[in-house]
C-alpha positions in Angstrom: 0.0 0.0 0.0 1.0 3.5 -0.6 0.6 6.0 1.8 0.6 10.1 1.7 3.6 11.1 3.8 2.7 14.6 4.5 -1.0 13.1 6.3 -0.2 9.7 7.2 2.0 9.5 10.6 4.4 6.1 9.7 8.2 5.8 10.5 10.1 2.9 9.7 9.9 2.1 13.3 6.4 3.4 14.8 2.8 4.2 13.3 -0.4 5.2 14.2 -2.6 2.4 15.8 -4.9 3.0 13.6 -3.0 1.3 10.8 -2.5 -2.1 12.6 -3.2 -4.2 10.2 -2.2 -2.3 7.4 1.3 -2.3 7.9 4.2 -3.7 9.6 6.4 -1.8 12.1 8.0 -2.2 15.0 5.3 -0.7 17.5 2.2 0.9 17.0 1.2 3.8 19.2 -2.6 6.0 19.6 -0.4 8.9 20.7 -0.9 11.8 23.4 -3.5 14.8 23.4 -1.4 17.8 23.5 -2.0 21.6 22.5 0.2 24.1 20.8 1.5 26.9 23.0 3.8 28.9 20.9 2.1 31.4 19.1 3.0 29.5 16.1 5.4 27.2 15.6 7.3 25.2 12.4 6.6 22.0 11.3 9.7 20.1 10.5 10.1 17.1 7.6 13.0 16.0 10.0 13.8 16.7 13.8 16.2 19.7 13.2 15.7 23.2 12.9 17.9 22.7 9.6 15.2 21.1 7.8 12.8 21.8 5.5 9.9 23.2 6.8 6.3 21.9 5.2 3.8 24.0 7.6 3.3 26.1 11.2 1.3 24.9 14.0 -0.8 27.8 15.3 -1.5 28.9 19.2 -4.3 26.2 20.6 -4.3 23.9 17.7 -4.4 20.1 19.4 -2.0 17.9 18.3 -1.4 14.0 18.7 2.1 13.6 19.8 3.7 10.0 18.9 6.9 10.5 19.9 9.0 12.5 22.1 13.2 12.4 21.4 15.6 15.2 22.4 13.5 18.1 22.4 11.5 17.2 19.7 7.8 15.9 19.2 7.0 13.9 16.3 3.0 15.2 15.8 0.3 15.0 13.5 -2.0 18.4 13.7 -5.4 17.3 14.4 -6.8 20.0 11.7 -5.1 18.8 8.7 -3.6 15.3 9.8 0.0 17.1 8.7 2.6 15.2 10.0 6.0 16.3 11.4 8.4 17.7 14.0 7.7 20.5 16.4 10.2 21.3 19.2 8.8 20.0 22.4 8.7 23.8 24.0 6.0 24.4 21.2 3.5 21.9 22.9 2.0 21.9 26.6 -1.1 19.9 28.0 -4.3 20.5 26.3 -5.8 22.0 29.3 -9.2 24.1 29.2 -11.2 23.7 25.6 -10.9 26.5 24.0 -13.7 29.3 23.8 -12.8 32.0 21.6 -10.3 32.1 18.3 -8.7 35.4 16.8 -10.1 37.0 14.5 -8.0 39.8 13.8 -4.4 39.0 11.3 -2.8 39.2 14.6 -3.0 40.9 18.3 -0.7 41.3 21.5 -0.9 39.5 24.8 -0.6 42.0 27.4 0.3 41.2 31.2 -2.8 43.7 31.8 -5.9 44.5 30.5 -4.1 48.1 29.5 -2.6 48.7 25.7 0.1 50.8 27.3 1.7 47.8 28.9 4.5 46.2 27.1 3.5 42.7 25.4 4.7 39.8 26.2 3.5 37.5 22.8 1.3 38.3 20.1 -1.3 35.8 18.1 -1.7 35.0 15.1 -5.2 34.9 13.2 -7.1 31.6 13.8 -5.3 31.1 17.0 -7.4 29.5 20.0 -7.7 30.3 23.5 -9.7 29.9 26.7 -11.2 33.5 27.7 -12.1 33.6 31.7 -12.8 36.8 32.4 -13.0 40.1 30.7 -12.5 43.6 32.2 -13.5 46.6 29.9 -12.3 46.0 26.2 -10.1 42.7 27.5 -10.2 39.0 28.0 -7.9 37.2 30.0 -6.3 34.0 28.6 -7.1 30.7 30.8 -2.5 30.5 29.6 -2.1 33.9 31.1 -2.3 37.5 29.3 -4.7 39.6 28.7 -6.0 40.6 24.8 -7.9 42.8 23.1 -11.3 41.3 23.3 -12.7 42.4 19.5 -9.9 40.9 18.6 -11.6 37.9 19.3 -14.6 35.8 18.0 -16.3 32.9 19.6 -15.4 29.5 17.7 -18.6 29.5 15.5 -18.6 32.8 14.6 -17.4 33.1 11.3 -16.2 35.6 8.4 -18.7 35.7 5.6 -16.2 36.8 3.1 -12.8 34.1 2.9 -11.8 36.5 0.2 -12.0 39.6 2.3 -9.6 37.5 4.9 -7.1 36.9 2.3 -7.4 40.8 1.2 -6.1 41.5 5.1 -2.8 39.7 4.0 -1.7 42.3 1.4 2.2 42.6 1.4 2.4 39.5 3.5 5.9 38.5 2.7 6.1 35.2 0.6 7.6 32.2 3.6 7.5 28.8 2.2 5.2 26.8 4.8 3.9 30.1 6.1 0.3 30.7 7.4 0.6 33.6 9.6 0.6 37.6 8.5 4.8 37.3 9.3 4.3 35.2 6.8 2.4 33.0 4.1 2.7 30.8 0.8 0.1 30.5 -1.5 -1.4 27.0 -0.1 -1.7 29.0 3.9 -3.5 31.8 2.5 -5.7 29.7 0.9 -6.3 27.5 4.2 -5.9 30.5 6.7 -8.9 32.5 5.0 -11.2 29.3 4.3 -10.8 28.6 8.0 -11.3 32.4 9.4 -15.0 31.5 7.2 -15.7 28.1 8.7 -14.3 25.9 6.0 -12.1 23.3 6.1 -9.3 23.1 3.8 -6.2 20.6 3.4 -2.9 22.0 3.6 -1.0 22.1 0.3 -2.6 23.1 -3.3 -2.5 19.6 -4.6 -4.7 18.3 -1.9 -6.9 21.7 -2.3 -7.7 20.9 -5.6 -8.4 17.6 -5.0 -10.9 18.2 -1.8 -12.5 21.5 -2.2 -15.4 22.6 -4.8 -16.5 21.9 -8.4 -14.6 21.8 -11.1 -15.0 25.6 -13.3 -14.1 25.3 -17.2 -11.1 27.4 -18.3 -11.5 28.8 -21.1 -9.2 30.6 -23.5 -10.4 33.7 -22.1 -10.7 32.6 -18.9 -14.1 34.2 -18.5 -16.9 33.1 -16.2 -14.7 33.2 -12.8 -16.9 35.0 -9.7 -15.3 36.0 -6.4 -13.7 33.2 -4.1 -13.1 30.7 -7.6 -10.1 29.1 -7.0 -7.4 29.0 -9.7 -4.5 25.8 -9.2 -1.5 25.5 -11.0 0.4 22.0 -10.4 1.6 23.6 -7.2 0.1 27.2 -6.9 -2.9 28.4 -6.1 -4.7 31.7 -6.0 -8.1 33.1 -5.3 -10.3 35.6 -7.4 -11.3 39.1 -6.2 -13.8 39.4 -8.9 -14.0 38.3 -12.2 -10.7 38.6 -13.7 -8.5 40.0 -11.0 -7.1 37.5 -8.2 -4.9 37.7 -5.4 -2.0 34.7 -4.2 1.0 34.4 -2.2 4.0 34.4 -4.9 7.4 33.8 -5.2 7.6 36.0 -7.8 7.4 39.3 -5.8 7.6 37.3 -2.6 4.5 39.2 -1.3 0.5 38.7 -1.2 -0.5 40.4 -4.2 -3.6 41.1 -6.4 -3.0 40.9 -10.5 -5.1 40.3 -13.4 -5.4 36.5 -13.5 -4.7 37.1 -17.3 -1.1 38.5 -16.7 -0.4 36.2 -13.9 -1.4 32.8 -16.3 0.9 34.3 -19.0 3.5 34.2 -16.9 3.2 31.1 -14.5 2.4 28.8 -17.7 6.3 29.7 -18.6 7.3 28.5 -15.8 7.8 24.1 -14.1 3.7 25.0 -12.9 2.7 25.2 -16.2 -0.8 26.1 -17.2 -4.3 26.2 -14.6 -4.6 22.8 -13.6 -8.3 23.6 -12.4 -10.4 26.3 -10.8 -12.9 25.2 -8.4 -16.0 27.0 -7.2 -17.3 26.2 -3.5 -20.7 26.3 -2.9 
C-alpha cells in the first residue's frame, strides 16, 4: 500500500494504531493529546531546525504527539492530519477547551488589561484560547495575558467573506510553509482565509484541488470566474477578487498580491507550474 507522507503518521519504526493491520512496524502507538502553546510554531520534515519546513502549528491547535526524542515531538495536527516535528517547547497539555479564536491578522498578549503595557507575545489569526474573564475592552487567557477582546470571535462565529480574509494579508511576505501575517505561501493563505470562514481546507494546493469545490471550465479567455473561484497550478494556487482579477501568495514578488489572472497565467504557464490545472467553485 502506498501511503501520503505529508497526512499519514508512519516511520520505519512506529505508526499510528490505527493502521494495525495495514502495515508492519516495530510498534504501533494511539499517541498523546497535547496543545500548541507557541504562538505559532514550524513543522519540521525532519527533527532539526535545519530542515525543510512543510507547515506552522498555530496557538491552541491540538495535536497527537507519537513520539517525544531530544526536544522534539514527532505530531500529526489534528486540523489537517500534517505530519512532522515541532520542538517540544512548542507543545503543553491541552488544558481548558478553548472558547474564543482570533479573528483579527494578529494581536498582543498584554500582562494587563491596559494597551500601554509592554506585550509579552502576540497571536496569530485563527489562533485559539480559553477567555475567563474580561474587564472593559479585554479578556484574560485561561495561559495567562490579557488581549484585546474584539480581537476575538467565539469559535462558530465566522467571516462571511474568505476573500476579504485573504485581502487582510496584502504585502504579506512570501515564507514557504507560512500561514501567519509574518508570513504565508500561497497554499496557507488559501487554508488561513477558508478557516477564518468556517471551512475546512487541506494543507497544500495539490490536496486543495483535489478536496474543495466543483470543477470551473477554463476557457481561453478565462471568463466566467466570480469571487472566491479558486485558480491551481500543479503547485500554486490563487483566489479571485472578482472576475478577472485575483490575489495569491508568490514567489515572484515574494509578497501577497492582487493581479489580473490574465497576466499572472501568461507568466506562471512559462514557468515548471505550467498552465491552470483547475479552478474550483465552493458552494
Amino acid at each position: 500500500m502506498s501511503f501520503d507522507r505529508r497526512i499519514t503518521p508512519i516511520r520505519a519504526d512506529l505508526a499510528d494504531e490505527r493502521l494495525r493491520g495495514q502495515i508492519e512496524v516495530e510498534r504501533f502507538t494511539a499517541g498523546t493529546l497535547k496543545r500548541v502553546v507557541a504562538s505559532f510554531s514550524p513543522l519540521h520534515r525532519h527533527p532539526s531546525r535545519e530542515a525543510p519546513v512543510d507547515t506552522q502549528a498555530i496557538f491552541g491547535e491540538s495535536v497527537t504527539v507519537y513520539d517525544e526524542h531530544e526536544g522534539w515531538a514527532w505530531v500529526q495536527l489534528n486540523d489537517d492530519g500534517y505530519v512532522g516535528y515541532l520542538p517540544s517547547e512548542a507543545l503543553g497539555e491541552p488544558g481548558a477547551e478553548p472558547t474564543h479564536r482570533v479573528r483579527a491578522i494578529r494581536t498582543f498578549i498584554y500582562p494587563g488589561p491596559n494597551l500601554k503595557l509592554p506585550y509579552r507575545d502576540y497571536l496569530t489569526l485563527n489562533a485559539r484560547v480559553t477567555v475567563t474573564a474580561t474587564e472593559g475592552d479585554y479578556a484574560r487567557l485561561a495561559t495567562g495575558g490579557w488581549v484585546y477582546a474584539p480581537h476575538l470571535a467565539g469559535l462558530d462565529a465566522f467571516e462571511a467573506d474568505y476573500v476579504s480574509v485573504a485581502k487582510r494579508f496584502l504585502h504579506t511576505p512570501y515564507l514557504w510553509g507560512g500561514k501567519t501575517s509574518l508570513g504565508v505561501d500561497c497554499s496557507g493563505l488559501a487554508q488561513t482565509a477558508l478557516m477564518a470562514a468556517g471551512i475546512a481546507a487541506p494543507r497544500d494546493s495539490d490536496m486543495q484541488e483535489r478536496a474543495l469545490g466543483t470543477s470551473v471550465d477554463v476557457t481561453p479567455a478565462l471568463s466566467g470566474l466570480r469571487r472566491g473561484d479558486l485558480v491551481f497550478w500543479k503547485g500554486h494556487v490563487g483566489l479571485m477578487m472578482d472576475a478577472s482579477n485575483f490575489i495569491h501568495a508568490t514567489g515572484h514578488s515574494m509578497t501577497v498580491m492582487i493581479e489580473p489572472l490574465a497576466i499572472a497565467e501568461e507568466r506562471i504557464r512559462r514557468t515548471s507550474y505550467g498552465p491552470i490545472s483547475a479552478i474550483k467553485r465552493l458552494g
